[in-house]
C-alpha angles and dihedrals in degrees: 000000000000105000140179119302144170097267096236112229108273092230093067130084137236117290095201117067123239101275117250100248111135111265131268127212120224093220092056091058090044094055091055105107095187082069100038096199118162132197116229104162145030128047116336103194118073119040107256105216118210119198096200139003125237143180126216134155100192120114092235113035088167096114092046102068145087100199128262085047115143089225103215116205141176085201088234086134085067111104123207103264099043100116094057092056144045092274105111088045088059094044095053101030078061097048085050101039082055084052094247110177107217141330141236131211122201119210116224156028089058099027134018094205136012108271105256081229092066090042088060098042079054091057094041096054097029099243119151119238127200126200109217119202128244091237089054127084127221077223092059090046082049100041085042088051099051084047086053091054097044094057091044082056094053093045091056097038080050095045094047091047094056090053104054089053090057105040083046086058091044082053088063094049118115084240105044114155088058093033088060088047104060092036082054087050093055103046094059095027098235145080127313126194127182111207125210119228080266095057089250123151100252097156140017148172145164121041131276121249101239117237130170115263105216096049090052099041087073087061111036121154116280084234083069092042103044157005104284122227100234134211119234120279118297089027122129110226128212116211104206125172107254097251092213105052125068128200118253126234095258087044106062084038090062087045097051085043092058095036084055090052097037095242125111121245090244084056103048102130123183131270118307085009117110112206128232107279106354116183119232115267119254085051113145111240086253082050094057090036085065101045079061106045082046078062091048091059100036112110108257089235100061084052133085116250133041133319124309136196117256115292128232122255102231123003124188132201131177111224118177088342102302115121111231124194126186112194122183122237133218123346100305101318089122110236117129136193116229126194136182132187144166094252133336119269121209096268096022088106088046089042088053090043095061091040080053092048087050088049099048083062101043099039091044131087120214107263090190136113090273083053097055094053093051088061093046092054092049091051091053090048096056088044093060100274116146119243088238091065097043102050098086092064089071104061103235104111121238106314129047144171128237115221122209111190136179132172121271120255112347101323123151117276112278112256125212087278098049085046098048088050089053087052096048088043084056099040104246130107092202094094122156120184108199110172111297099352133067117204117198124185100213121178115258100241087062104091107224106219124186113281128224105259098354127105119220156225124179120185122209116269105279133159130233100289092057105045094108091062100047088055091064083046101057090037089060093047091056095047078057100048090041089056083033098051086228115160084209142019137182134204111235126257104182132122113253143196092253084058090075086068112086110248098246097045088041082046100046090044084056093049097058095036095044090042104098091057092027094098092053114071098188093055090040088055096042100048089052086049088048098050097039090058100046093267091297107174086194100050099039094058079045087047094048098019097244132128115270090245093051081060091044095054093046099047090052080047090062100039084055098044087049094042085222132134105241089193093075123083097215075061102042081047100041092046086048094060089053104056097044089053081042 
């Protein structure tokens, strides 16, 4: 039950927060007909959202509420003479100072209408007022409102859900970084950036909704004008325009200057000179408001300039309308998501948080003890050790298999990201993208198994000694899969009738037969391609990426050179031998 209490000063705000219960629109209460509640007073445009309902019957129910509250009265608490007064100001000016979000009114059994003196406070301090019904109960608005917001709760949990299963598929696609970019744009229908360590642009997607520069220059984040006071480490940090400073003529003028060169104007440096992290020019001003609060969130120590105090984890602003949002990534690496959208939907912080969290895995590299070897292997390879000696610092065991992969169909070259995602799918961390083609090392006892959207090559098992060899294996595997449409192709292992020569004899044989096109590695190439595929002039220019009649003039070149006829199969067989002894 409502008590005395120190009436708190009116000028003051809230203490308590609004409470986090999904919101209710207005609108969706009003179209209720089982309710039958109509507004009659306080602003029509925009949808006022209320977060509970509550009844109260004091004067002053200030100190009752928590703020976003439909505040439900009888009006037992008028007394005779209100409508001559300033009571129903003060009522209203009260509901309003402890942020309620609108109020109802029931008719009967102490009034029969709304005095015409509480329609009009209403007016006058644009709060709406609803007129409940005398059929209708406080207990049904309240029981409707909690239905509303239970329904409000399914739809986002829904809607969260949904989302994480499609930003966890765009996570296993050959190209995830961007994949989880555009999934993320979708869903909140806006604008998503990843930043580099250097506050580069690496990734994008959605589109930008469009504002004119020079309206928003005057009123750039303060994370673009100035130095921001920061939380302690794992907050998350709201950017908000100081309500009681505006910015000078000169200024704004410095701000539109270094908008319209894509610099902040922080960052302005003199002539010949770049800043530290410059933004490119033909940036909105929100797009300039995230690259800085992409600067707000990224660790000190990934940034130029001395020590700074922890930086939050996440860290949100409102430019021109458009809600923009900067998340971390990782633990201190420095890249950071970014997200705009036109305004900010019940699950699209949680949404961002699990992209972060996607991101965090495919954007990070393992600072572990494995880690750590990797590296010193590396380090004694350059400095003239063996691969032999340096294996075991790995972690594989003694045989591996080397991987070629390229993207199915004619999709875009992988990038680091794609390439580090094939190399987690397979189980190995030693990933190189080289153009087209991505080559992984995976230990032997990891079965390698085909890879959605991705075309591959798979060696025979070999150590150390012979890894250069299995690379050409799996090279040439992957040129087969590639002209046999194959997801997946593995070089043989088996043993095969040319094994029951003895090596150097087999070797020797090659070298003299081979010796005319030795010389030639293009035709030597070509020639294995062309045997290995049935003498497939298609699929051999799709094999080596030549034009079939590339494959047809080399092919006369080493009939020619041999002096052998290629038509017949004791050649095809004889010259196969070769080359595999070759």
């Amino acid at each position: 039950m409502e008590g005395t209490s120190t009436m708190p000063d009116a000028s003051a705000p809230p203490v308590t927060p609004v409470p986090p219960t999904p919101p209710v629109p207005l609108s969706a209460l009003l179209a209720r007909e089982d309710l039958g509640l109509v507004r009659i007073a306080g602003p029509s445009e925009g949808d006022t959202v209320i977060h509970w309902a509550h009844t109260s019957e004091m004067a002053d129910p200030y100190p009752y509420l928590l703020g976003g509250e439909l505040l439900l009265t009888a009006g037992v608490h008028i007394p005779e003479a209100a409508g001559s007064g300033t009571y129903f100001d003060d009522y209203v000016s009260r509901i309003v100072a402890a942020g309620g979000a609108a109020l109802g009114f029931g008719l009967a059994p102490v009034h029969d209408t709304v005095p015409r003196a509480l329609v009009a406070a209403c007016d006058n301090y644009g709060l709406p007022l609803l007129e409940v019904p005398p059929r209708t109960t406080f207990s049904a608005v309240a029981r409707a409102v909690w239905q509303l917001m239970a329904q409000a709760r399914h739809t986002e949990l829904r809607r969260v859900t949904e989302a994480q299963q499609s930003l966890a598929a765009a996570a296993a696609r050959p190209d995830p970084v961007p994949a989880v970019l555009r999934q993320l744009a979708q869903r909140v229908g806006g604008w998503t950036v990843l930043y580099g360590p250097e506050g580069a642009e690496l990734a994008r997607a959605g589109r930008v909704v469009k504002a004119e520069v020079a309206e928003g220059a005057a009123v750039l984040s303060p994370a673009v004008r100035a130095p921001l006071a920061r939380p302690s480490a794992g907050q998350t940090q709201a950017v908000r325009p100081p309500a009681a400073e505006a910015a000078s003529a000169a200024q704004a003028a410095s701000a539109a200057q270094a908008a319209s060169a894509g610099q902040t104007p922080a960052e302005q440096a003199p002539a010949g000179q770049t800043p530290t992290g410059q933004t490119p020019t033909g940036l909105t001003p929100a797009e300039q408001a995230l690259a800085a609060l992409a600067r707000v969130v990224r660790p000190s120590g990934t940034r130029a300039g001395p020590p700074r105090s922890p930086s939050p984890s996440s860290a949100t602003d409102t430019m021109d309308g458009t809600h923009l949002a900067a998340y971390a990534l990782g633990a201190g690496r420095g890249f950071v998501l970014g997200v705009g959208a036109p305004g900010r939907e019940p699950g699209d912080h949680t949404i961002a948080s699990v992209a972060a969290v996607l991101l965090s895995l495919l954007t990070g590299e393992h600072q572990s003890g494995s880690g750590a070897a990797r590296s010193a292997a590396l380090v004694r390879l350059l400095l003239g050790a063996s691969p032999e000696a340096v294996a075991p610092l790995l972690g594989g065991g003694e045989r591996w298999v080397v991987v070629h992969a390229r993207p199915a169909g004619d999709g875009p070259a992988p990038d680091t990201f794609a390439a580090s995602a094939l190399g987690a799918a397979l189980g190995s961390t030693l990933v190189d993208a080289d153009g087209d083609v991505v080559r992984v090392l995976v230990p032997d006892d990891r079965a390698v198994a085909a890879q959605p959207d991705w075309t591959c090559g798979v060696s025979a098992p070999a150590g150390p000694h012979e890894w250069t060899a299995a690379d050409t294996q799996a090279a040439r595997a992957l040129g087969r899969a590639r002209a046999t449409r194959a997801a997946l192709v593995r070089h043989g292992e088996r043993a095969a009738l040319a094994d029951l020569v003895p090596p150097s004899d087999a070797e020797a044989y090659a070298r003299t037969l081979l010796a005319p096109v030795a010389a030639n590695a293009a035709l030597t190439e070509t020639l294995r391609t062309w045997l290995s595929l049935h003498g497939s002039w298609d699929r051999t220019a799709v094999a080596l990426s030549v034009h079939r009649n590339t494959v047809r003039q080399r092919i006369a070149r080493c009939t020619s050179l041999l002096a052998a006829d290629l038509d017949d199969p004791d050649v095809r067989m004889e010259l196969w031998f070769a080359l595999r002894s070759d």
